[in-house]
N, C-alpha and C positions, 0 to 999 in steps of 0.2 A: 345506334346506341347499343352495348355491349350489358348482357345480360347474365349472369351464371343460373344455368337450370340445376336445379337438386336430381332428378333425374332423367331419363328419355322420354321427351312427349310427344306421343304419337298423338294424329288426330286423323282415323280413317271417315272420311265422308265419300258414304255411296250414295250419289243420286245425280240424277242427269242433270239437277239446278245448279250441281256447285263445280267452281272450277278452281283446282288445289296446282298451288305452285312454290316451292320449298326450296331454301337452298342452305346451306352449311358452311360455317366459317372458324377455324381453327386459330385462335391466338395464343400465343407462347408466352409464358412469364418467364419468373428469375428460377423457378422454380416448379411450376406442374403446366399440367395443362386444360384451360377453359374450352367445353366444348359450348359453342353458340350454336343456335339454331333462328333462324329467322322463319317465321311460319306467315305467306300470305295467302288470307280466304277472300274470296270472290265470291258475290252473290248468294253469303250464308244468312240461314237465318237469325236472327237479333239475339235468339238467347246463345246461341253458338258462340258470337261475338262477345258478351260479355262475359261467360265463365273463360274467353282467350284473356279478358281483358283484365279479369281474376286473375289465373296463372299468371300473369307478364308482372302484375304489380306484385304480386306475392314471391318472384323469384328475384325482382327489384330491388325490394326491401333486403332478402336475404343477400345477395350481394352485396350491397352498398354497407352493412352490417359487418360482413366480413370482413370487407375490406379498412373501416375504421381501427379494425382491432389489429389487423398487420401494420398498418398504419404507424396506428401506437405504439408494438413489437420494434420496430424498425427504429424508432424513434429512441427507445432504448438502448438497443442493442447500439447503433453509432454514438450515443455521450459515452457509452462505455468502452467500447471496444475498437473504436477507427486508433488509429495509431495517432500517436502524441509523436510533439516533433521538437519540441521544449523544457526540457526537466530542471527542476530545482530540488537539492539534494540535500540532507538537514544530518551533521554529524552525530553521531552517539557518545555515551560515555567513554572516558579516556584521550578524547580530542583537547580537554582542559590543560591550562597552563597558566602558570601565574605571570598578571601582566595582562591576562587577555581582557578587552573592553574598556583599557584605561583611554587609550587615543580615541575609540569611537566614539565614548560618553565626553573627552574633550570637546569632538567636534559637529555632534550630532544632540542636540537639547530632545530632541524625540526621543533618540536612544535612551539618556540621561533620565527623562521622565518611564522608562521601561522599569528600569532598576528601584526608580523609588518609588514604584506601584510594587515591585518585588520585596521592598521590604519592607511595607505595610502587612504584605501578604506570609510572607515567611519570619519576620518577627526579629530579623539581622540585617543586617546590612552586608548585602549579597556583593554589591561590587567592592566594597574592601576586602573581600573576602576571594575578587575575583584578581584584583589588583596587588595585592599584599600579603596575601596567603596566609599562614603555614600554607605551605606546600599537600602538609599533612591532612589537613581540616578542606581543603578542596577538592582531594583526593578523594575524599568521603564519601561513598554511596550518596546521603543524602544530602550531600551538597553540591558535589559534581553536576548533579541530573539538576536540578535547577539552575544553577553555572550555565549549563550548556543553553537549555533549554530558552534562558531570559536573553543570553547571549546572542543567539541568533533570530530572537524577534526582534532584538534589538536593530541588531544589522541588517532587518530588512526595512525597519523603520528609518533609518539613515538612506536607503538606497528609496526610496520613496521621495527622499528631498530632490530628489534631480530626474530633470527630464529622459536624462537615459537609461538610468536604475528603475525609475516607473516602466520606461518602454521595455527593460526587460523582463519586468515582472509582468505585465500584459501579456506577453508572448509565451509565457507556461501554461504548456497543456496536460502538464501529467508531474508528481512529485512523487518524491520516498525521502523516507529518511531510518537510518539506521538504528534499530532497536530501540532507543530513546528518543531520537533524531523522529522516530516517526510521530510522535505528539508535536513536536514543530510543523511538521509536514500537514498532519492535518488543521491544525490554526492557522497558517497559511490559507490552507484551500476553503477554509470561514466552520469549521465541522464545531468547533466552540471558539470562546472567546482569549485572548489573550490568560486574561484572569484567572476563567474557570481551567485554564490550562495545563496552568502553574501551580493550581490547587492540588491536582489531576498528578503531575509532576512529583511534586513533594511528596505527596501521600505513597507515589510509588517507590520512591527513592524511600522515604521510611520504610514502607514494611518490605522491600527487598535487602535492606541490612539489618531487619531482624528477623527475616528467615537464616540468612548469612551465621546471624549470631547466636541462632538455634542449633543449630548445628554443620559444625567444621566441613568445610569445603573447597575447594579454587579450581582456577582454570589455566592452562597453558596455551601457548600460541604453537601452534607444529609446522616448520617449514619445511618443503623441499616436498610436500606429496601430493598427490592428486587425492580426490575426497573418497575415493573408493579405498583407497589404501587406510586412509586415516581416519574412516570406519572401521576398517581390520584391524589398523592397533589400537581402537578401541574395545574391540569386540574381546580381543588376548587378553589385553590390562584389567581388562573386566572379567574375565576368566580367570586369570593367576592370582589376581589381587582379593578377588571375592567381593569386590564394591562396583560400583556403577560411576562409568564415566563414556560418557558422548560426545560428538562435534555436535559444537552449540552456534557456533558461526562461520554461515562455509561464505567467505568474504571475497575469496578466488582461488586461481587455480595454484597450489602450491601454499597456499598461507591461510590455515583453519583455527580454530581455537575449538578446544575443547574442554568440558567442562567435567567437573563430578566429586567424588568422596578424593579427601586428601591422600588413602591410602591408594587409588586407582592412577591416582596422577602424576604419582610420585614412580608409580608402575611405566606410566607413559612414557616418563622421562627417562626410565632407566632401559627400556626397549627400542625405544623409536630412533635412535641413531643406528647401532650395532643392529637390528633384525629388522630395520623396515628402510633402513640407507636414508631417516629424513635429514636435513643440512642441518635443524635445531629444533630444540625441543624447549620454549622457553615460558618460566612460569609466569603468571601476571598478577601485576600487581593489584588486583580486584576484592572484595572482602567474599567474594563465596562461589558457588558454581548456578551461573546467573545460565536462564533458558534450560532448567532439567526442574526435574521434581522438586528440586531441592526449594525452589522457591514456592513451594503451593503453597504454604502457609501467606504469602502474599497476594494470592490472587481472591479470597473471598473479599479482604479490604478493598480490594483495587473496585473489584464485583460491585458493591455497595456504593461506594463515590460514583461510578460512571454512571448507576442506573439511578442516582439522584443529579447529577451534569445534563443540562441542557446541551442536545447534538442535534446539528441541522444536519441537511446534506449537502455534501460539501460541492464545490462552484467548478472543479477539475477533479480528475480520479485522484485517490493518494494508494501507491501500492503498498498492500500489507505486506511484513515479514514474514509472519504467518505460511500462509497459501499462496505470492507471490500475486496473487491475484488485487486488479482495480476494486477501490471498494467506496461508494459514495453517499451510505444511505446507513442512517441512525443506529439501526440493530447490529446489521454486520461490522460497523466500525466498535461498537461497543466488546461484543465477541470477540472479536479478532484484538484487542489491545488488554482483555482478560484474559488470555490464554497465552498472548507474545511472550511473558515472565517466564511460562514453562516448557515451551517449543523452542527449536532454533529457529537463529536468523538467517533465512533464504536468500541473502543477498544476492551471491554471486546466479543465480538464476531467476531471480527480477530484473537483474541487469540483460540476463541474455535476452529476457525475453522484449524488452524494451529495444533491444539495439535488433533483432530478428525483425521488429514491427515498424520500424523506422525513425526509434529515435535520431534524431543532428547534434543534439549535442545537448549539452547541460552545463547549471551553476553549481558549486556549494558552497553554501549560507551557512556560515560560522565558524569558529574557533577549529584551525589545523587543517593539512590536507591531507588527510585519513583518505576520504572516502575517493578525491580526486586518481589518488596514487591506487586505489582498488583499482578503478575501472581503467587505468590504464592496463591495468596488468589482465584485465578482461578483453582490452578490446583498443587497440593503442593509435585504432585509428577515430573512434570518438573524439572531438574536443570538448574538454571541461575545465572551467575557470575557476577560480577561488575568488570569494567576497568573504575575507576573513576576518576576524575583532581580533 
């Protein structure tokens, strides 16, 4: 039996009744090294033997102790950290189009009952809205994010009808979703409830276009640079212009958007072909500069709903925009979806660090193929499907 001593125990017996015979055994972990000592007494006297028989239980315990608690370390450390081999990928805002979820809620009564649990909850009738538009009113901050958002529970409630839509949904070990896409991503992985989702949704989508419409802002898409660059023609625009504007989502290599004051962006646009060689510089059509300051006026509301929203932890990691890092547990999901409004989106390096760790491959669940055509342009040797409404 294998024992950890706390320190060296010596046991000098002099006397010509006792016969001492010792020997040492060295075992190697993952990580340091246990020294054992086997100690056998011959012909000692009886209290001898029981302060040995103290020490042995007492070094017993503390080992066996330890060992529960690495145990447990370990046991954490792989649900979080072994590499995923399976991803489901949830679009964000802008993925909308009119039309989308007309044929799913055709042929999917699951789906169909998604949408009119959505407008019991939002107070409209979201799939006519998803299906027939205005164009304009879909467009809508706080309409879009729920669009998207009912749209792809939708679609995974249809892909649940069949035997092989279930078998792929079993086989996800790991999800993300893009800026908005990540509140799908985590009801997926069970973190809340469809409902409280949608709640959670809307309320964001409200108070991010009335931060918007506090005050004037947008954001442009910039191609043709690498993200160090298009930090630097931020860094200028923001220099010449005297306002603030940052990459708000670095999506990949060559394709950023950035965000900020209308007077910086308009700076971006007038530099970033002629002094920085990007291929375009193009504005988007968003109501304000989403992921910068501008939105803080959004994030005490958002603050307030989540820390009255029941969050379990979730059944698979979902990676944050945030910090790019796995996140499965109540507090840091909360965090991390309070502060995503005013951070960028880290996409293009969640993805690397996924495809570094072993991801095979991945879905994306929902409206467009935004997120597919990213990660090609990441990584072209990934495969990644679309299950689209």
């Amino acid at each position: 039996m294998r024992f950890c001593c706390c320190g060296i125990l010596s046991l000098f017996l002099f006397s010509e009744l006792v016969s001492l015979s010792f020997f040492s055994l060295r075992l190697k972990s993952s990580s340091y090294f246990h020294s054992v000592v086997v100690v056998v007494v011959d012909n000692v006297a009886n209290v001898l033997r029981l302060i040995n028989v103290m020490l042995f239980s007492l070094s017993y315990r503390r080992f066996s102790s330890s060992q529960r608690r690495r145990q447990q370390r370990v046991k954490v450390s792989v649900s979080i950290e072994s590499s995923a081999k399976k991803a489901f990928f949830f679009p964000g805002q802008g993925a909308q189009n009119v039309g989308m979820a007309k044929e799913l809620c055709e042929t999917s009564p699951e789906a169909k009952k998604m949408f009119d649990t959505a407008k019991d909850i939002l107070g409209y009738d979201l799939l006519d809205v998803c299906v027939n538009g205005p164009a304009e009113r879909l467009n809508s901050t706080e309409v879009s994010q729920p669009a998207i958002y009912v749209s792809s529970m939708a679609a995974l409630e249809k892909m649940k009808s069949t035997a092989e839509g279930q078998a792929d949904i079993d086989a996800v070990d790991v999800c993300a979703g893009l800026s908005l896409g990540e509140y799908t991503a985590l009801a997926f992985a069970g973190a809340f409830s469809f409902e409280d989702g949608l709640k959670l949704v809307k309320l964001r989508g409200e108070a991010m276009q009335a931060a918007a419409d506090a005050q004037p802002s947008s954001m442009a898409a910039i191609i043709g640079l690498s993200s160090d660059k298009c930090e630097e023609l931020c860094k200028v625009a923001s220099e010449q212009s005297g306002k603030d504007v940052r990459v708000a989502n670095y999506l990949c290599n060559g394709n950023y958007a950035v965000s900020g004051a209308i007077e910086a962006i308009e700076k971006v646009e007038e530099i970033a072909k002629p002094e920085f060689k990007a291929r375009m510089a193009v504005r988007l059509a968003v109501a304000g500069a989403f992921h910068t300051d501008f939105m803080k006026p959004a994030v005490e509301k958002l603050e307030k709903q989540l820390a009255e929203t029941p969050i379990n932890a979730t059944r698979i990691p979902v990676i944050s925009n945030v910090d790019m890092q796995p996140h499965t547990d109540a507090d840091s999901i909360r965090k991390t979806l309070a502060t995503q409004v005013t951070n960028p989106v880290r996409w293009e390096g969640s993805m690397q660090k996924l495809i570094e760790e072993g991801l095979e491959g991945g879905t994306e669940v929902g409206p467009g193929t935004v997120i597919s055509g990213i990660i090609k342009r990441i990584d072209k040797k990934l495969p990644v499907v679309n299950y689209t409404v």
